[in-house]
Structure formats: structure tokens, C-alpha cells
LUMLUMDREN-2810 file (N, C-alpha, C; in Angstrom, 1 decimal):
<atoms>
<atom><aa>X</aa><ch>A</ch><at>N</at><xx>0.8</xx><yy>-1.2</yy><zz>0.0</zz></atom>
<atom><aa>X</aa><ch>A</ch><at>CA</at><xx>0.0</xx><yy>0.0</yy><zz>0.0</zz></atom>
<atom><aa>X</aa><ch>A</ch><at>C</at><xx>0.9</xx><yy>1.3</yy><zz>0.0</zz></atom>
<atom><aa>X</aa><ch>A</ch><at>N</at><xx>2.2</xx><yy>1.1</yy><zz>0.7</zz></atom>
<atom><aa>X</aa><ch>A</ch><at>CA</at><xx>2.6</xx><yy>2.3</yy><zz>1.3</zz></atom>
<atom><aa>X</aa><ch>A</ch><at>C</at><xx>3.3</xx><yy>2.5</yy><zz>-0.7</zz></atom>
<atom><aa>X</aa><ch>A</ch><at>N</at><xx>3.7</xx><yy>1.4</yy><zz>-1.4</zz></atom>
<atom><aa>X</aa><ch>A</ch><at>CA</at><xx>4.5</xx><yy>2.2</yy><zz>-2.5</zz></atom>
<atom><aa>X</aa><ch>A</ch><at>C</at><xx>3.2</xx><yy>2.8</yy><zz>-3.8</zz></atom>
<atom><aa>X</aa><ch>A</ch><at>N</at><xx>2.2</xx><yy>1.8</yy><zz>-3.7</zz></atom>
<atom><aa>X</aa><ch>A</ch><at>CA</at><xx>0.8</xx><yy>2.9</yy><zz>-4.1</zz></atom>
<atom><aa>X</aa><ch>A</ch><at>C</at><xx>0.8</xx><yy>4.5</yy><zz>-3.8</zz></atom>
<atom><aa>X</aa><ch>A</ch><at>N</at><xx>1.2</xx><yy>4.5</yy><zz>-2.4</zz></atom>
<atom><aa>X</aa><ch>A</ch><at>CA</at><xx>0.9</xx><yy>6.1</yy><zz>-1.9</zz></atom>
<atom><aa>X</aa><ch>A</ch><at>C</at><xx>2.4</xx><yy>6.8</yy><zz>-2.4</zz></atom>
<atom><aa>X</aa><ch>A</ch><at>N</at><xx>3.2</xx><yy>6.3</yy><zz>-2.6</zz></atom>
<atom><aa>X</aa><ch>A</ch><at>CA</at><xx>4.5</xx><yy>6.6</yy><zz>-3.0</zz></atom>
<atom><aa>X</aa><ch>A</ch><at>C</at><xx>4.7</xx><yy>6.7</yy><zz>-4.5</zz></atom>
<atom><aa>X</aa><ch>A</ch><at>N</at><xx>4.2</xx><yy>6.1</yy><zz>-5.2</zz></atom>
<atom><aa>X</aa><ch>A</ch><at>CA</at><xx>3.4</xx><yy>6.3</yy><zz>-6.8</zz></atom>
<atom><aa>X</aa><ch>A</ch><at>C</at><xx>2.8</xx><yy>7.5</yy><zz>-6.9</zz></atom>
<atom><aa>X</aa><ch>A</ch><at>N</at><xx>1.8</xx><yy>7.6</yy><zz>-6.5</zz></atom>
<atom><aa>X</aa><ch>A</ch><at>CA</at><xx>0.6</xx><yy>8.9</yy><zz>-6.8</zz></atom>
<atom><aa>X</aa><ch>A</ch><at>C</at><xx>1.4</xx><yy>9.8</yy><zz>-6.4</zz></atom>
<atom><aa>X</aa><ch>A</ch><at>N</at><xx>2.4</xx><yy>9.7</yy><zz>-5.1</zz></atom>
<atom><aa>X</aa><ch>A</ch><at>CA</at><xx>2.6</xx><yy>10.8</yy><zz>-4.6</zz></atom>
<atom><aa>X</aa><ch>A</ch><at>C</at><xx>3.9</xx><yy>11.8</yy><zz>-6.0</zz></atom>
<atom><aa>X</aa><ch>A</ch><at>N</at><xx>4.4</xx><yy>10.6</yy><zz>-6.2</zz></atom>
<atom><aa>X</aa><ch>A</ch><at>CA</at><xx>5.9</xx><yy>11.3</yy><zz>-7.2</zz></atom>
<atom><aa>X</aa><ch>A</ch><at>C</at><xx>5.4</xx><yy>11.5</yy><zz>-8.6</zz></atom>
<atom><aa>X</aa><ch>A</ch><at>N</at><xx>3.8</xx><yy>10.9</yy><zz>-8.8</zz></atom>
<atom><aa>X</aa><ch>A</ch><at>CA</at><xx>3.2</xx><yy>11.6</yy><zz>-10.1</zz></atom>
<atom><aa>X</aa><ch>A</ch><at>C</at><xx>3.0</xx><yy>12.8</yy><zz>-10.2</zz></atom>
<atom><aa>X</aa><ch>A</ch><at>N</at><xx>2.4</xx><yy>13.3</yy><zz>-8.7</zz></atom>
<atom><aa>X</aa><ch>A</ch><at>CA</at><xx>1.5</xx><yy>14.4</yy><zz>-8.5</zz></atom>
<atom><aa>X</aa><ch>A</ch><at>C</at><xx>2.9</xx><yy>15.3</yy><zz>-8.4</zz></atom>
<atom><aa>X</aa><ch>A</ch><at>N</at><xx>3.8</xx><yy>15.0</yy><zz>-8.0</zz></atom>
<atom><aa>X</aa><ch>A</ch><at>CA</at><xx>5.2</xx><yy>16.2</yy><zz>-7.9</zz></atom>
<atom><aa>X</aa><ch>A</ch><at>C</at><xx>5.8</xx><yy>16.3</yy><zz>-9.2</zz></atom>
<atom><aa>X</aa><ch>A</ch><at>N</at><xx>5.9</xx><yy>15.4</yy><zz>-9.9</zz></atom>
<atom><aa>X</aa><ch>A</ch><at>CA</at><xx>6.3</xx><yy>15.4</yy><zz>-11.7</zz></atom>
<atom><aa>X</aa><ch>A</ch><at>C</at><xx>5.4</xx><yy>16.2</yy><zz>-12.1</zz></atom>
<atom><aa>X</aa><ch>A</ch><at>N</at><xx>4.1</xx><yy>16.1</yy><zz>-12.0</zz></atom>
<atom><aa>X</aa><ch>A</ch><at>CA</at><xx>2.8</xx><yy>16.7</yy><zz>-12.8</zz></atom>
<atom><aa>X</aa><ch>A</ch><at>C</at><xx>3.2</xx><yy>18.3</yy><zz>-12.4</zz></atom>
<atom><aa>X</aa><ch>A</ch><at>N</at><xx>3.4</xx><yy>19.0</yy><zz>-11.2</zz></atom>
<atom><aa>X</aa><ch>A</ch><at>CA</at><xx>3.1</xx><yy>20.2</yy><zz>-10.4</zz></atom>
<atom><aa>X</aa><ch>A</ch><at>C</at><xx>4.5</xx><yy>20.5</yy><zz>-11.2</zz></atom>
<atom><aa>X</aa><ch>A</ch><at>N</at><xx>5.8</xx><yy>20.1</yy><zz>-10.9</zz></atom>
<atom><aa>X</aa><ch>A</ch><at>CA</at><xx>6.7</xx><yy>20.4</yy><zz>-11.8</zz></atom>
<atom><aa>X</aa><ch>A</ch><at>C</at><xx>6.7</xx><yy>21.1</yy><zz>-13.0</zz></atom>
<atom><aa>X</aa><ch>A</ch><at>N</at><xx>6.1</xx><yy>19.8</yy><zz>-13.9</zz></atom>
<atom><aa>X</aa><ch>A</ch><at>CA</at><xx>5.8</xx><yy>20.4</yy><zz>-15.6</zz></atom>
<atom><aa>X</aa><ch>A</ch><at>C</at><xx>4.8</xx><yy>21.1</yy><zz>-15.9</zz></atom>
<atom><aa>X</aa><ch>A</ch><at>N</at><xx>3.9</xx><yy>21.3</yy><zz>-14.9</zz></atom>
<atom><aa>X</aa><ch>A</ch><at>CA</at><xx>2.7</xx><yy>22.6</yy><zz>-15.0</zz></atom>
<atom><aa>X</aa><ch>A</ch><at>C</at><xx>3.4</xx><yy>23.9</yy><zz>-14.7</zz></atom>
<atom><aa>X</aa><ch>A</ch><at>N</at><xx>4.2</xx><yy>23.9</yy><zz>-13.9</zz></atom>
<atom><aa>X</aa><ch>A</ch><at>CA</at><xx>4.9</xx><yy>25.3</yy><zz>-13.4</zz></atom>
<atom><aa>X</aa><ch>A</ch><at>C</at><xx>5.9</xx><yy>25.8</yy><zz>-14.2</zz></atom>
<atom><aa>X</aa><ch>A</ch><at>N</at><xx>6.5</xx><yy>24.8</yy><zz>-15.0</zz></atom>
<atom><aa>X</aa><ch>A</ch><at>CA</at><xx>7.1</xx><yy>24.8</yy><zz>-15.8</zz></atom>
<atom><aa>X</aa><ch>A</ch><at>C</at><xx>6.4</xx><yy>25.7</yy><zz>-17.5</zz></atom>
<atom><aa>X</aa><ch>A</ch><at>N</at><xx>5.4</xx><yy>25.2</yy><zz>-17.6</zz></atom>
<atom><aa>X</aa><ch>A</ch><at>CA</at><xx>5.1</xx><yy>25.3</yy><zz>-18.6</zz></atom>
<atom><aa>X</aa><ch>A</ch><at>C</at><xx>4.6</xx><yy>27.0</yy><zz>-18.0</zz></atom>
<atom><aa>X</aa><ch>A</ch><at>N</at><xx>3.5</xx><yy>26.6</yy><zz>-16.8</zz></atom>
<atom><aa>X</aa><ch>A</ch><at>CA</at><xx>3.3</xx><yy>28.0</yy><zz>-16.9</zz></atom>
<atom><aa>X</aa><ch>A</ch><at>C</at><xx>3.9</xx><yy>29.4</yy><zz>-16.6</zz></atom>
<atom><aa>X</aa><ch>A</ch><at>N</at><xx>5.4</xx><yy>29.2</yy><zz>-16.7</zz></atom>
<atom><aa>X</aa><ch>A</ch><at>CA</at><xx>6.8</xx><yy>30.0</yy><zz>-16.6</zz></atom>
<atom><aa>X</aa><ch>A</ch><at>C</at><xx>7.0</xx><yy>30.7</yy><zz>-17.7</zz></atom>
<atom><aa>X</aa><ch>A</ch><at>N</at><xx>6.9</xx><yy>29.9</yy><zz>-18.9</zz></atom>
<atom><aa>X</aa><ch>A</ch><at>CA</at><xx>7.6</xx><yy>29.4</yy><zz>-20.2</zz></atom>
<atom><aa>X</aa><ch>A</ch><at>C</at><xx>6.7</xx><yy>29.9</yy><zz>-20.9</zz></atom>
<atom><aa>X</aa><ch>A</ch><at>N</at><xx>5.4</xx><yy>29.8</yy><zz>-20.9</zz></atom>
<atom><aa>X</aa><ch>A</ch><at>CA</at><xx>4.0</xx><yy>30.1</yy><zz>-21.7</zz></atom>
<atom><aa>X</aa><ch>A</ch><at>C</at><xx>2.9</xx><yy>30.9</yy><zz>-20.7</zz></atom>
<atom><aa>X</aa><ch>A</ch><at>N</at><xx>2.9</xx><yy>31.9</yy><zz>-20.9</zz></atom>
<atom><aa>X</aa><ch>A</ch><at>CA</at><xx>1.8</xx><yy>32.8</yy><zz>-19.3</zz></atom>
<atom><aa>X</aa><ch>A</ch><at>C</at><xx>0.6</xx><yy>32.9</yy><zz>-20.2</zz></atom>
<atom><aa>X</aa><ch>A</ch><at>N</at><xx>0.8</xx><yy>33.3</yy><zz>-21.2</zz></atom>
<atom><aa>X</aa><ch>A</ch><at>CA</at><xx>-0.4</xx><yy>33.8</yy><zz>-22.0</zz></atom>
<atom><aa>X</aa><ch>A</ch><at>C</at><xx>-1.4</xx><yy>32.4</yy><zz>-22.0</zz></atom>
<atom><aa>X</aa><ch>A</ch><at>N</at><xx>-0.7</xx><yy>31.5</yy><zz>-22.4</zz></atom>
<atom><aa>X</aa><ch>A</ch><at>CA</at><xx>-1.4</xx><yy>30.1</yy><zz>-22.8</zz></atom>
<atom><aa>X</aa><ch>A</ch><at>C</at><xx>-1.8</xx><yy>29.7</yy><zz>-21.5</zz></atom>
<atom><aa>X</aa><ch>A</ch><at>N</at><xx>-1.0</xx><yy>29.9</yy><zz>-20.3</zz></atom>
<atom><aa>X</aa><ch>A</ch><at>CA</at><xx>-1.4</xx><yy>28.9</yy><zz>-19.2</zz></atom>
<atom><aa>X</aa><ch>A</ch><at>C</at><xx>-2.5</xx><yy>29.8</yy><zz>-18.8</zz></atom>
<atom><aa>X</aa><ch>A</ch><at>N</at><xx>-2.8</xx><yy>30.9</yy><zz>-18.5</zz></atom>
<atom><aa>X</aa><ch>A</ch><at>CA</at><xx>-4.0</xx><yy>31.7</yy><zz>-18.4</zz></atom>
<atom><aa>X</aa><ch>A</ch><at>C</at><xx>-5.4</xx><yy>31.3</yy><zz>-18.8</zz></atom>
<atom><aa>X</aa><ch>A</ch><at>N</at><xx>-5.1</xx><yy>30.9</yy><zz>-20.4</zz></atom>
<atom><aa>X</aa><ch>A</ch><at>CA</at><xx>-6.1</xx><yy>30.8</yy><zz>-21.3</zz></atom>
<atom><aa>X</aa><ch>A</ch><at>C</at><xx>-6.4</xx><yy>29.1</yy><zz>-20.9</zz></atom>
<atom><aa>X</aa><ch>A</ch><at>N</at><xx>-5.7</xx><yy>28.6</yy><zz>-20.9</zz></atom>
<atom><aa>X</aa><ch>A</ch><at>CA</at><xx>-6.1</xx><yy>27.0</yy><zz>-19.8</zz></atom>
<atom><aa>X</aa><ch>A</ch><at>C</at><xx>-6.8</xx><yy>27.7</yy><zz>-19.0</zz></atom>
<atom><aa>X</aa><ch>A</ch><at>N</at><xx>-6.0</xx><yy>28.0</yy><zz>-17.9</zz></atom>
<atom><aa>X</aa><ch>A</ch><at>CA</at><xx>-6.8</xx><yy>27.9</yy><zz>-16.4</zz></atom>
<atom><aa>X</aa><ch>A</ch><at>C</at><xx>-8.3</xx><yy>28.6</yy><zz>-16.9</zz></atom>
<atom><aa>X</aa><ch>A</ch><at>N</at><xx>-8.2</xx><yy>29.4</yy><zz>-17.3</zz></atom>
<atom><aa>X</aa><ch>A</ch><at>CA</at><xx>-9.6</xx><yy>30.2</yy><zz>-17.1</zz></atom>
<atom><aa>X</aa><ch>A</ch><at>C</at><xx>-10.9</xx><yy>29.6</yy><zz>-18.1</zz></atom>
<atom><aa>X</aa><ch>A</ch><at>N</at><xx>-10.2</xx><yy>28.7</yy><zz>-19.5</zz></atom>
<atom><aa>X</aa><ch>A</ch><at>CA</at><xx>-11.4</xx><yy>28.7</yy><zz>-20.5</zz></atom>
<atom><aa>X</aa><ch>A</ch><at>C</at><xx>-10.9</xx><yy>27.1</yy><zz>-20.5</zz></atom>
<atom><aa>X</aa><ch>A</ch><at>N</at><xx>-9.9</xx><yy>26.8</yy><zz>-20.5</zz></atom>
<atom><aa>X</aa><ch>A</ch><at>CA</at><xx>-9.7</xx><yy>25.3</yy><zz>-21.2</zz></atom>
<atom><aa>X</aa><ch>A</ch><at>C</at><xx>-10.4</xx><yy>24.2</yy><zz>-19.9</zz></atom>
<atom><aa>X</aa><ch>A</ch><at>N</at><xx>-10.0</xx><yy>24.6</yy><zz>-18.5</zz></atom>
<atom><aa>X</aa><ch>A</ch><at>CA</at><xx>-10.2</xx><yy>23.9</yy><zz>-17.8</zz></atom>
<atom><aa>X</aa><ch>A</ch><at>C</at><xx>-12.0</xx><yy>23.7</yy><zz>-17.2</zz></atom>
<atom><aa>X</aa><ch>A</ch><at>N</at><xx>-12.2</xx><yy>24.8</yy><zz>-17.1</zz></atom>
<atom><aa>X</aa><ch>A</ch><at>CA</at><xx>-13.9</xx><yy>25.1</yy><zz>-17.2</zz></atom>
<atom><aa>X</aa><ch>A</ch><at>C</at><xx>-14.6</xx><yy>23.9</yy><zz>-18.2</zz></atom>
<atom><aa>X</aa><ch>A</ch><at>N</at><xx>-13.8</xx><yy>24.6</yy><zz>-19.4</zz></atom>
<atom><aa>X</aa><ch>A</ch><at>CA</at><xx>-14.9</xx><yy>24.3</yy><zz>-20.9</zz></atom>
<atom><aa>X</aa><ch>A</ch><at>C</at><xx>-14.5</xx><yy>22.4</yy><zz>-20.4</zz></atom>
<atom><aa>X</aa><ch>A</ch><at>N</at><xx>-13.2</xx><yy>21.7</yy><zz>-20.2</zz></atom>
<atom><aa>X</aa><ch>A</ch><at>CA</at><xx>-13.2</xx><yy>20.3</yy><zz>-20.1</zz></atom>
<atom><aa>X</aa><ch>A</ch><at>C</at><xx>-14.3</xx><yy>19.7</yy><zz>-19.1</zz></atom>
<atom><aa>X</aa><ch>A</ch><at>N</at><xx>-14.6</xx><yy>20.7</yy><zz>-17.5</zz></atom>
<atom><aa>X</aa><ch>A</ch><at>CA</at><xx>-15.1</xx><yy>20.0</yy><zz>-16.8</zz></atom>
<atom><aa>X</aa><ch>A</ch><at>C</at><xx>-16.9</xx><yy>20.1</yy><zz>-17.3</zz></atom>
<atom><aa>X</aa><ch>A</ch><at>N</at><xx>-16.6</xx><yy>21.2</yy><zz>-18.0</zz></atom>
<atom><aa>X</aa><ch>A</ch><at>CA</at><xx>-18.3</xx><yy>21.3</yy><zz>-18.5</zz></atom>
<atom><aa>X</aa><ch>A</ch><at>C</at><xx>-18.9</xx><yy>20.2</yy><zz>-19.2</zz></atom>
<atom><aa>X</aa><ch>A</ch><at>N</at><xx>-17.6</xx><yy>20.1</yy><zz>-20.2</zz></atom>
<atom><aa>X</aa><ch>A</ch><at>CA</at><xx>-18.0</xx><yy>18.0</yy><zz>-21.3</zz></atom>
<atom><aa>X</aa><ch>A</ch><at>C</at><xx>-17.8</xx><yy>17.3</yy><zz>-20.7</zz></atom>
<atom><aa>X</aa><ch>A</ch><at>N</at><xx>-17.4</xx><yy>17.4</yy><zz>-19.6</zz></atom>
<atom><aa>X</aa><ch>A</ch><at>CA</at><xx>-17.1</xx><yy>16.0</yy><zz>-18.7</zz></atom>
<atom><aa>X</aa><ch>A</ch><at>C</at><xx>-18.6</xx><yy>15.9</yy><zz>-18.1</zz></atom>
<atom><aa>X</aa><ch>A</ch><at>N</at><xx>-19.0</xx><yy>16.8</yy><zz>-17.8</zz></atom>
<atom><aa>X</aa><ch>A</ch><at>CA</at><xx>-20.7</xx><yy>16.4</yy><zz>-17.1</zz></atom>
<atom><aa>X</aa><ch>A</ch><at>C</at><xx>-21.6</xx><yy>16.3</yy><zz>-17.8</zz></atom>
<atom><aa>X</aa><ch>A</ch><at>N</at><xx>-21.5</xx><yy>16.9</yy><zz>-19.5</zz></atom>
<atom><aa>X</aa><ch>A</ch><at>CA</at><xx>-22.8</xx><yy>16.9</yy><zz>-20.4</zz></atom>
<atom><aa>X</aa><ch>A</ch><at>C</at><xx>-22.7</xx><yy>15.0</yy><zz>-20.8</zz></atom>
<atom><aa>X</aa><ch>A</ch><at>N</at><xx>-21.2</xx><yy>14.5</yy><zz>-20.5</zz></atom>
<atom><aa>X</aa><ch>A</ch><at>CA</at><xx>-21.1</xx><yy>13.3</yy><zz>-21.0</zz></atom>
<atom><aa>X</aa><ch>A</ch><at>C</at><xx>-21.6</xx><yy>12.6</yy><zz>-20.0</zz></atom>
<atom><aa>X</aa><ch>A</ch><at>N</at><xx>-21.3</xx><yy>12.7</yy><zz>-19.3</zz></atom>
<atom><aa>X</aa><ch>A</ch><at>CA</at><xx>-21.9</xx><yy>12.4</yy><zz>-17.8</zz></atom>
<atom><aa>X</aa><ch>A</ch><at>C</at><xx>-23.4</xx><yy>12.0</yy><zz>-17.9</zz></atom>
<atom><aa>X</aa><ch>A</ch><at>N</at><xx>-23.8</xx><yy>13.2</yy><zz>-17.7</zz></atom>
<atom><aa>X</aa><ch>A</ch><at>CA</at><xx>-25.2</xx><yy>13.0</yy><zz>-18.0</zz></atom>
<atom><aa>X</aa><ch>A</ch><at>C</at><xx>-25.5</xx><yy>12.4</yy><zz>-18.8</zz></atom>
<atom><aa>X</aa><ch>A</ch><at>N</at><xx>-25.4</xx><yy>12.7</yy><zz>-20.3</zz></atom>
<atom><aa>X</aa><ch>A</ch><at>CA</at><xx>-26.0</xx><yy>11.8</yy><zz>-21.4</zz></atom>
<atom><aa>X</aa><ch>A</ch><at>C</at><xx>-25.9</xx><yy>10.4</yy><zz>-21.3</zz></atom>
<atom><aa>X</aa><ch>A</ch><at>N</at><xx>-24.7</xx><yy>9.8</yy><zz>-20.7</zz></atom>
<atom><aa>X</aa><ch>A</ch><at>CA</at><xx>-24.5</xx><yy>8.5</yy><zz>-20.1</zz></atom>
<atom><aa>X</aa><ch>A</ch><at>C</at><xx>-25.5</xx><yy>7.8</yy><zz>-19.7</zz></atom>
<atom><aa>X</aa><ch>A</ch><at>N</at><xx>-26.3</xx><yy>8.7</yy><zz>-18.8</zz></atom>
<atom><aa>X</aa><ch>A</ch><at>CA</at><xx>-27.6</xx><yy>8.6</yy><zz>-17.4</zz></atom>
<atom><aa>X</aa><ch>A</ch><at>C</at><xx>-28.8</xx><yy>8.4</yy><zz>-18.6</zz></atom>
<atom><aa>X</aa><ch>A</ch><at>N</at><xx>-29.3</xx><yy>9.8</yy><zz>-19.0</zz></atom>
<atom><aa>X</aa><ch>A</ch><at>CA</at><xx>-30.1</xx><yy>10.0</yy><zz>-19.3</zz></atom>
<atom><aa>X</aa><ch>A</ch><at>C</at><xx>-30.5</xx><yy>9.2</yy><zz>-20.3</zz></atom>
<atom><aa>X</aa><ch>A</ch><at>N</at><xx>-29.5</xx><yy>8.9</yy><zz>-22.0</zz></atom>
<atom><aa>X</aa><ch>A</ch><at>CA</at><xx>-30.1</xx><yy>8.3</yy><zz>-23.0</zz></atom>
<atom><aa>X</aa><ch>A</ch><at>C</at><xx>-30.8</xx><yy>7.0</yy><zz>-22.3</zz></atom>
<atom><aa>X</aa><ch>A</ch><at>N</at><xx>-29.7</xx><yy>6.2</yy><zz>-21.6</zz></atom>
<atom><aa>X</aa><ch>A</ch><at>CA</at><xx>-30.5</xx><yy>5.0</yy><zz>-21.6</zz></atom>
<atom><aa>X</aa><ch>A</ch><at>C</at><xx>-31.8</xx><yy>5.0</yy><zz>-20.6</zz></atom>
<atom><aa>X</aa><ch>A</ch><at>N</at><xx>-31.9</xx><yy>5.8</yy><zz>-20.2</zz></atom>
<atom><aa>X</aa><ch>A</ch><at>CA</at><xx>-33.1</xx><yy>5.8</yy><zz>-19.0</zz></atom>
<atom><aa>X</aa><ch>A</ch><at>C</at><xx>-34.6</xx><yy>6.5</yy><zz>-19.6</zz></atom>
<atom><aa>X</aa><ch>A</ch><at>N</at><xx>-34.2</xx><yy>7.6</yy><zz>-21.0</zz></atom>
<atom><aa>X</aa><ch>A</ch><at>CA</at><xx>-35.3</xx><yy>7.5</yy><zz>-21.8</zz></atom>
<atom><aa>X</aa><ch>A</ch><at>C</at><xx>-35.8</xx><yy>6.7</yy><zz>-22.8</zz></atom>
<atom><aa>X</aa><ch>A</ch><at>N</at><xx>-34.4</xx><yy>5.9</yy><zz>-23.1</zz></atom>
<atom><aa>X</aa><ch>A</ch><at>CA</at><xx>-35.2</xx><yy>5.1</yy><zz>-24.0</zz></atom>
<atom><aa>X</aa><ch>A</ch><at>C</at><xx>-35.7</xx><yy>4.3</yy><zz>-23.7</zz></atom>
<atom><aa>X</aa><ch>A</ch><at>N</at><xx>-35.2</xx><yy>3.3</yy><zz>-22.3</zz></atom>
<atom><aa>X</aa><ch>A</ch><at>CA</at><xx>-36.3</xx><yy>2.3</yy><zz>-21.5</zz></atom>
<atom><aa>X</aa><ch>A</ch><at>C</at><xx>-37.3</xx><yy>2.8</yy><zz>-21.7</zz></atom>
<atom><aa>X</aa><ch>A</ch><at>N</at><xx>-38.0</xx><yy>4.1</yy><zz>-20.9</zz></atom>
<atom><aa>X</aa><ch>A</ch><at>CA</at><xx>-39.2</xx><yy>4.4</yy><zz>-20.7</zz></atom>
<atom><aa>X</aa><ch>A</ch><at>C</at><xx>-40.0</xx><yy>4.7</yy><zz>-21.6</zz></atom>
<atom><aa>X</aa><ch>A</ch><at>N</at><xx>-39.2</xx><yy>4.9</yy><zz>-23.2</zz></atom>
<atom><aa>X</aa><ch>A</ch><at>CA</at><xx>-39.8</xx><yy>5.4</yy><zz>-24.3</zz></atom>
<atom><aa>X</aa><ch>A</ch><at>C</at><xx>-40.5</xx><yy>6.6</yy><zz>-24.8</zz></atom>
<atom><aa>X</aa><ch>A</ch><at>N</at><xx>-38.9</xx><yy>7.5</yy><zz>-23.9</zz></atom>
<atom><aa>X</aa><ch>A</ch><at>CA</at><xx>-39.2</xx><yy>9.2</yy><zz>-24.5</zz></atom>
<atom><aa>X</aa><ch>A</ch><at>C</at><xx>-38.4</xx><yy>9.5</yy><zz>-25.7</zz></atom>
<atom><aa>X</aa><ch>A</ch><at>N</at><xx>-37.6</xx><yy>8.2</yy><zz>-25.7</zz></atom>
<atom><aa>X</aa><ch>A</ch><at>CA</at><xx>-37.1</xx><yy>8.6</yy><zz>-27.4</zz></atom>
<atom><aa>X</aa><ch>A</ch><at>C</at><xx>-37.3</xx><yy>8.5</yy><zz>-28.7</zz></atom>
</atoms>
């Protein structure tokens, strides 16, 4: 268990690394992530989400 937590942990420090990195290197771009890119992903990640839920549950009932 303990090298599991020892995994995640040296991903999550590589990852913070090359994010800080980049956003050093590129300000304009990393901006334009944080504010629009990362929004706009979590936003598809729930319309997918949902549509997941919803298609199959209307077409059982036969709203489609």
C-alpha cells in the first residue's frame, strides 16, 4: 500500500513540476487553460456524464 501512496505521490510532484514549468515558459497560454480550457473540459465531462444517465433511461421508458 505504502509504494501505491508513494506512486501517486511522485506523479502528483512530476505533474506540479511540468505545469509550473510550462506555466513559466507560456503565461499567456497557461492563463487561457486555467480560465477557459479547464472550465470548458469540466463542463464536457458532465454533459457526457449525464448523457451517459439520461439516453439509456429515456429510451427504456420510451421518450425517445
Amino acid at each position: 500500500m505504502a509504494a501505491i501512496w508513494d506512486s501517486i505521490h511522485n506523479f502528483e510532484n512530476k505533474f506540479d513540476r511540468y505545469a509550473e514549468r510550462f506555466a513559466l515558459r507560456h503565461p499567456y497560454l497557461a492563463v487561457f487553460v486555467m480560465f477557459i480550457g479547464v472550465p470548458l473540459f469540466i463542463l464536457i465531462a458532465v454533459v457526457v456524464s449525464t448523457m451517459l444517465i439520461a439516453v439509456p433511461m429515456a429510451w427504456v421508458f420510451g421518450w425517445l
